[in-house]
C-alpha positions as CSV (number, residue, x, y, z in Angstrom):
1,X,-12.5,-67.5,18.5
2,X,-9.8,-65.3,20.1
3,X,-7.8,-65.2,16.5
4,X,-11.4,-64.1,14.7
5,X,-11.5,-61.3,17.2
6,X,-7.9,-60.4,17.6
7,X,-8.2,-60.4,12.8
8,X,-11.1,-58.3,14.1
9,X,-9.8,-55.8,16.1
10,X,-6.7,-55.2,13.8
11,X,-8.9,-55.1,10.8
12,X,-11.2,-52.6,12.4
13,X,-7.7,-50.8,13.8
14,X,-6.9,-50.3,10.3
15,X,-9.8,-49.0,8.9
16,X,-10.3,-46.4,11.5
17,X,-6.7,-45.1,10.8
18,X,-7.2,-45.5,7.3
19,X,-10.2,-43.3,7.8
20,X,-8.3,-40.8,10.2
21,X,-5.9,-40.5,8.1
22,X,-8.1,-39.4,4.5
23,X,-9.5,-36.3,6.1
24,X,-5.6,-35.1,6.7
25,X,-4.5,-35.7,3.4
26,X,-7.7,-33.6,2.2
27,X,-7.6,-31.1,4.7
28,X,-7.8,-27.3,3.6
29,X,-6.6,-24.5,5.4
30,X,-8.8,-21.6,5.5
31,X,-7.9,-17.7,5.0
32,X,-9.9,-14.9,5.6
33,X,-8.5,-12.3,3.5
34,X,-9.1,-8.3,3.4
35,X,-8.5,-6.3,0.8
36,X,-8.0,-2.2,0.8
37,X,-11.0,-1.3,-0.7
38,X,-14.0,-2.4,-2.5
39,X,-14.3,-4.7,-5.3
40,X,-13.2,-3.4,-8.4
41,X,-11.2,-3.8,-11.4
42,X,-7.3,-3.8,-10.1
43,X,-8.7,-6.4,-7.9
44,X,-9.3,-9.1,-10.6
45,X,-6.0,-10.8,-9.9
46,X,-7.3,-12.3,-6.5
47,X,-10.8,-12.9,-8.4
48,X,-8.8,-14.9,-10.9
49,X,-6.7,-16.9,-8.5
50,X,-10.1,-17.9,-6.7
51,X,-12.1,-18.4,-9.7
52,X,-9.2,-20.4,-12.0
53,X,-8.4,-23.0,-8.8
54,X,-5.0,-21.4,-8.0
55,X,-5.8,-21.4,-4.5
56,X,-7.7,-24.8,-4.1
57,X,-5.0,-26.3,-6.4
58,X,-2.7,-25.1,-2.8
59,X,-5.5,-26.6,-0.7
60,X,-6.5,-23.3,0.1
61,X,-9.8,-22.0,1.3
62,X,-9.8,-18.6,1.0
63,X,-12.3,-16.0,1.5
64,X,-11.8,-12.4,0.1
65,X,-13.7,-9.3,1.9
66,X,-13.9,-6.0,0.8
67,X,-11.7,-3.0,3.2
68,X,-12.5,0.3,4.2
69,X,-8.5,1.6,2.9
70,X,-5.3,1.0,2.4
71,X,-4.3,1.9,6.1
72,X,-7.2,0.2,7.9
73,X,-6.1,-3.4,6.3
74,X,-2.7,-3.4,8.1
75,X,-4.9,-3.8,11.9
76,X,-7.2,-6.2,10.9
77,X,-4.4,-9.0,10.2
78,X,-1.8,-7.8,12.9
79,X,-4.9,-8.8,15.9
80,X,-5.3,-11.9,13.6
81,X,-9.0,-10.7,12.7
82,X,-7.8,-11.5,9.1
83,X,-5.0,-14.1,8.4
84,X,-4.0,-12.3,5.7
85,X,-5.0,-9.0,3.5
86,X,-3.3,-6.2,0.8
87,X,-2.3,-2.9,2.4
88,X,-0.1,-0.1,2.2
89,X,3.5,-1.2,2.7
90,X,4.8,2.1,3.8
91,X,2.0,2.5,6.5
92,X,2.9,-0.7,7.6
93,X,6.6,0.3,8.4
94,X,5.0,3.5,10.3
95,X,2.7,0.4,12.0
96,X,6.1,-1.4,13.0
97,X,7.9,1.4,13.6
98,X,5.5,2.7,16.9
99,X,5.5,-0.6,17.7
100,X,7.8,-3.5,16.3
101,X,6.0,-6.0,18.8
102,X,3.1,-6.2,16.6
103,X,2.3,-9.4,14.7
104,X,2.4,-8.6,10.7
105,X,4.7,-8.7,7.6
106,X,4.4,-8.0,4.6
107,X,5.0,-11.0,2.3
108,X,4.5,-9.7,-1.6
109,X,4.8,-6.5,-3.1
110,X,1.8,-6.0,-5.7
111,X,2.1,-2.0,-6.5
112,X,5.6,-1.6,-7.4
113,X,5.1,1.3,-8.3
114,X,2.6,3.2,-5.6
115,X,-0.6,4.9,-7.2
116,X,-0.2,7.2,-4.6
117,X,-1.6,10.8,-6.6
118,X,-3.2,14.0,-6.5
119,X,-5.7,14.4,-8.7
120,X,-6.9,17.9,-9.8
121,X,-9.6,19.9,-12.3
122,X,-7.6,21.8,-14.8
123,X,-9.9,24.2,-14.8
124,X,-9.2,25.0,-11.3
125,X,-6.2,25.6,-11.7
126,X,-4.3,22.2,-10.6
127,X,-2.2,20.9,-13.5
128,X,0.3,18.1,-13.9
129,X,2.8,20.4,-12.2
130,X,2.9,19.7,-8.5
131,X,3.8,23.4,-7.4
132,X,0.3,24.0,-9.2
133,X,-1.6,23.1,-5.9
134,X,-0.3,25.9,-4.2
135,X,-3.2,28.2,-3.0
136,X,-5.4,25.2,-3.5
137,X,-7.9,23.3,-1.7
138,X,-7.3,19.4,-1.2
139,X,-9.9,16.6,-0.4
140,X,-7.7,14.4,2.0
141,X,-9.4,10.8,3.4
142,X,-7.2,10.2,6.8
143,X,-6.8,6.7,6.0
144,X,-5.8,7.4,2.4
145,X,-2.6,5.8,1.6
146,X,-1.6,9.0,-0.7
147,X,-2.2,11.5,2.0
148,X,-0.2,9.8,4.2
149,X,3.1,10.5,2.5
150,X,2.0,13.8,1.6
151,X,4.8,15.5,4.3
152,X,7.4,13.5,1.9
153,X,6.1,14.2,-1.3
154,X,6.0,18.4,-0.3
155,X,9.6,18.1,0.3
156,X,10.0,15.9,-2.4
157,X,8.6,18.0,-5.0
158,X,9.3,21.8,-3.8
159,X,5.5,22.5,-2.7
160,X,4.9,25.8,0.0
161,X,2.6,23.5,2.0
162,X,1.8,26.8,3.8
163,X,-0.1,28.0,0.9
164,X,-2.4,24.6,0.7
165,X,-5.5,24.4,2.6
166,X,-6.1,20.3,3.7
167,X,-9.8,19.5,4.2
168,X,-11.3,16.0,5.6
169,X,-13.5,14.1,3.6
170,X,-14.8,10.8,3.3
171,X,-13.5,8.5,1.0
172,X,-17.6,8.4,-0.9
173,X,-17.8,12.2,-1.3
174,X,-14.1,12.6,-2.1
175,X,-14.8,12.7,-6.6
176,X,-18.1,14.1,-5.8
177,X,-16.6,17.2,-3.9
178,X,-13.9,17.7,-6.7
179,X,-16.7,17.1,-9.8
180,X,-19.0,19.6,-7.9
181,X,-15.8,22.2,-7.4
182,X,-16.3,22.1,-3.5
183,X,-12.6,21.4,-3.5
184,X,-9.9,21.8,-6.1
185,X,-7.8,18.5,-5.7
186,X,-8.3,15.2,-4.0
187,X,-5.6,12.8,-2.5
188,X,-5.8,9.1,-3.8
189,X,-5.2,6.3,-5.6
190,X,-5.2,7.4,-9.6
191,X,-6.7,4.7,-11.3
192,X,-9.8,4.9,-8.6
193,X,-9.9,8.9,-8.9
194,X,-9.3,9.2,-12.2
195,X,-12.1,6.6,-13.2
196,X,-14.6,8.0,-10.6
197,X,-14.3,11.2,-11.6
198,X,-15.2,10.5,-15.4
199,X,-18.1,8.3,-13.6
200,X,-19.2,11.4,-12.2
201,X,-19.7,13.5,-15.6
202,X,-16.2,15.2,-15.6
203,X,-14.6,15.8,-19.1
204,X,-11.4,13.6,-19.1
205,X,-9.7,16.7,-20.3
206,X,-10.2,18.7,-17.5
207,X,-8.8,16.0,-15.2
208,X,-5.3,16.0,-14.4
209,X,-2.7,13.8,-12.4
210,X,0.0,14.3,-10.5
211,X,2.0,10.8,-9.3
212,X,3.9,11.5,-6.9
213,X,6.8,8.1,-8.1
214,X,7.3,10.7,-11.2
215,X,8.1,13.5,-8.6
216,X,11.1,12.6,-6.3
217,X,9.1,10.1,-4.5
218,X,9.9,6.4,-5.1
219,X,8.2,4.3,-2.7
220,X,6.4,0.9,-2.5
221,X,2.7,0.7,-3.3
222,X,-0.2,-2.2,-1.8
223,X,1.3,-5.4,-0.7
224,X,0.1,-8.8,0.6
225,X,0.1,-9.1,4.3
226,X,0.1,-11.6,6.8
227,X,-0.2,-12.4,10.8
228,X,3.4,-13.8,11.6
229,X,1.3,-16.2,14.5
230,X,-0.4,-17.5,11.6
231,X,2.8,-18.0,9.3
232,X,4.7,-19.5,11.8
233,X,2.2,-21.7,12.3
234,X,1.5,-22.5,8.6
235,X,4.1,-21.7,6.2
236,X,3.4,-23.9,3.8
237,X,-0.4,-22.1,3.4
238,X,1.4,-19.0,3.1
239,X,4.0,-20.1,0.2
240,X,0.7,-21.5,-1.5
241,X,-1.4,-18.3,-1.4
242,X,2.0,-16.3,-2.8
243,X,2.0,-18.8,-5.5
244,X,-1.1,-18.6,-6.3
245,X,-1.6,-14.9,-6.7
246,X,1.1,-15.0,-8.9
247,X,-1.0,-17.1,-11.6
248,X,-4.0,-15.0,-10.5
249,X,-2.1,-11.2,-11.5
250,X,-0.5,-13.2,-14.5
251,X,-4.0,-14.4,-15.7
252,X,-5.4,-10.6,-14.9
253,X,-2.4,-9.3,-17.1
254,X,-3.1,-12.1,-19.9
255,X,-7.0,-11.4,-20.2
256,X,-8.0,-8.1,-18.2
257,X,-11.5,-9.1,-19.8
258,X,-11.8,-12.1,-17.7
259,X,-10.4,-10.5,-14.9
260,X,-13.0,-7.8,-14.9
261,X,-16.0,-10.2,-15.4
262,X,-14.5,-12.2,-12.3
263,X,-14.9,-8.8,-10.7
264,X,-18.0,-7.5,-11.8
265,X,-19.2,-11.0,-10.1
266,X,-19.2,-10.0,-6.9
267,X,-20.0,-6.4,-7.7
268,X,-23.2,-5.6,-10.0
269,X,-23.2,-2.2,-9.9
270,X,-20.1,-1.7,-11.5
271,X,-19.6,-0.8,-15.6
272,X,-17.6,-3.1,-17.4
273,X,-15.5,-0.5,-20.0
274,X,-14.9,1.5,-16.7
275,X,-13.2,-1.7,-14.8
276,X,-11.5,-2.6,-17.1
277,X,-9.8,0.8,-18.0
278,X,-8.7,0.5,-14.5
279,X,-7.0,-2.4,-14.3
280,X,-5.1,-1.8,-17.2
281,X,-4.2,1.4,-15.9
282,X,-3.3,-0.5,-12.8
283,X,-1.3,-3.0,-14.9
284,X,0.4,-0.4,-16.8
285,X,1.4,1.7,-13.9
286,X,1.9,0.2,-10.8
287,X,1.7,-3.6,-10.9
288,X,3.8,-5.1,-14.2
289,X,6.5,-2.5,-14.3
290,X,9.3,-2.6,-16.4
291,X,11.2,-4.0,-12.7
292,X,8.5,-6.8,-12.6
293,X,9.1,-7.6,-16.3
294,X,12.7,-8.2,-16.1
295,X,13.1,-9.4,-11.9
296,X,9.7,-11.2,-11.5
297,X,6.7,-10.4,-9.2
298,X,6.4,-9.7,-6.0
299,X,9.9,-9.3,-4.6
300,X,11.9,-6.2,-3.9
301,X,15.2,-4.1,-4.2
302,X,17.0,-4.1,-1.1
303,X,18.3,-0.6,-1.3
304,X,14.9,0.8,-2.3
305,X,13.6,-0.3,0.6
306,X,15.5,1.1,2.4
307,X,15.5,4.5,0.7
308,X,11.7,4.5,0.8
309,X,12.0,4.1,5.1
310,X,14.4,6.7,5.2
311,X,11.6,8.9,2.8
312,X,9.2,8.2,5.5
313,X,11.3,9.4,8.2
314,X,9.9,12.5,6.7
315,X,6.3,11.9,5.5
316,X,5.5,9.6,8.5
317,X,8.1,11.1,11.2
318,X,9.3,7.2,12.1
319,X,11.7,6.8,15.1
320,X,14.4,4.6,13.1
321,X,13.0,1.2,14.8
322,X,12.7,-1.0,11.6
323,X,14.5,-2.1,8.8
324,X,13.3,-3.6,5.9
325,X,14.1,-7.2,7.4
326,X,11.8,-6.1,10.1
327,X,9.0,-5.0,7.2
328,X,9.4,-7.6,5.0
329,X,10.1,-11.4,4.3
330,X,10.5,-12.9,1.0
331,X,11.3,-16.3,2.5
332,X,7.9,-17.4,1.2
333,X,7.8,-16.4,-2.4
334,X,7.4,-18.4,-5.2
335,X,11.0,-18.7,-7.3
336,X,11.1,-15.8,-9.7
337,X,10.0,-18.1,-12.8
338,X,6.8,-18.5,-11.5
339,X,6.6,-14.8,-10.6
340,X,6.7,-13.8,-14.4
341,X,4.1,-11.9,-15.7
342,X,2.9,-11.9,-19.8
């Protein structure tokens, strides 16, 4: 009797650890992620590594929300409201610079080259020249990534910033204003500007661009982010995400098509041929650069770095409290094989 109940007891003892144990091994960790802006077609690389099982494959749960900027992303995961989320590296130095206490890295690059741009009407005089917005009037969003290095880009470049008149606007009137003529330029990202513009009935020959990489300023664009509580904590999540996104941009850069389909899934109201001009725009000038082809993904130059926080000493006034160590980590990338885009 006593053996039948010790066999029991152990037997039962097994099973319940057996059972303890399965939920572990099958566990998922969950991410909240925010992106800088809404959903649209340069963001069919995150689409793709939900849709294509990049992330489950990583035992992932991750759930992608929509931002309100490139600036306002860099918050929301340093106070751990988001685990992770794609922001503007160079505000984030300016984040860690007033205060290096505060809990955020950045962990990927994604814009190697920065879409940072002003964007102009020929026929009001703004041209691809950057001295040509001189005497103008600019559309500038606060939070916009692009305004923010536009101290930088004026020294940069050569522009009398006494002659240009700034104006606040809101990042949903900022093409309208500039189709409508109710301001001469606009600060932003060029394949959202551009493509909105055209969206809003102007001739694609009237619009012009001015990128401020191709003018004396080479910075960093968007990168991924993450709450260094929540990496410490689980490192392994984060090295799965990274990997992941790197399939998810590669299968974006393989078959924009797809990409924008996975896009235009979340968001109706969008136009196919429009998304997808963009994120081959994207592709083209900012995300697989000729650096990406030949050094992989995601990682970056040690001395550009560097250059671009001594840029911002200018644009953004830092005090000299970070370095790039301080800005970012690339302890949890992928090996540059798997980094490789088509």
């Amino acid at each position: 009797m006593i053996t039948r109940r010790l066999f029991t007891l152990m037997a039962a003892t097994a099973i319940s650890g057996f059972a303890t144990a399965l939920p572990a091994a099958a566990q998922t960790t969950d991410i909240n992620f925010t992106l800088d802006w809404k959903f649209e077609g340069p963001a069919a690389g995150f689409f793709l590594a939900q849709d294509n099982g990049h992330f489950e494959a990583e035992g992932l749960n991750v759930t992608i929300d929509s931002g309100n900027g490139s600036v306002e992303a860099i918050p929301r995961v340093a106070t751990g409201t988001y685990q992770m989320g794609f922001g503007d590296i160079n505000s984030l130095i300016k984040f860690l610079d007033e205060d290096p206490a505060q809990k955020v890295k950045a962990v990927m690059v994604v814009y190697e080259r920065p879409p940072f741009a002003i964007i102009g009407r020929k026929s009001q005089g703004i041209t691809e020249d950057p001295k040509s917005v001189e005497g103008k009037k600019l559309g500038a969003p606060p939070p916009d990534g692009a305004f923010a290095q536009w101290p930088a880009f004026v020294e940069a470049a050569g522009i009398d910033e006494s002659t240009v008149t700034i104006e606040s606007v809101g990042f949903p009137v900022r093409e309208p204003m500039l189709a409508q003529g109710q301001v001469d330029g606009i600060f932003g990202f060029a394949f959202s500007s551009v493509l909105n513009l055209k969206a809003q009935g102007v001739e694609e020959d009237d619009i012009s661009m001015i990128l401020m990489a191709e003018h004396g300023l080479d910075l960093y664009g968007n990168s991924i982010l993450v709450n260094t509580d929540f990496a410490a904590e689980n490192p392994d999540a984060v090295k799965g995400f990274l990997r992941a996104l790197a399939k998810g941009f590669a299968d974006a850069v393989a078959d924009p098509e797809a990409g924008v389909e996975a896009v235009m899934e979340r968001n109706e109201i969008l136009t196919k041929e429009i998304e997808l001009e963009r994120l081959e725009m994207a592709n083209e000038l900012n995300i697989n650069t000729a650096y990406v082809q030949e050094n992989g993904f995601g990682g970056v130059d040690d001395d550009k770095l560097a250059q671009s926080i001594e840029y911002l000493k200018v644009s953004m006034g830092l005090k000299g409290n970070v370095d790039g160590a301080a800005v970012f980590d690339a302890s949890f990338l992928p090996a540059k094989e798997e980094r490789m885009l088509p």
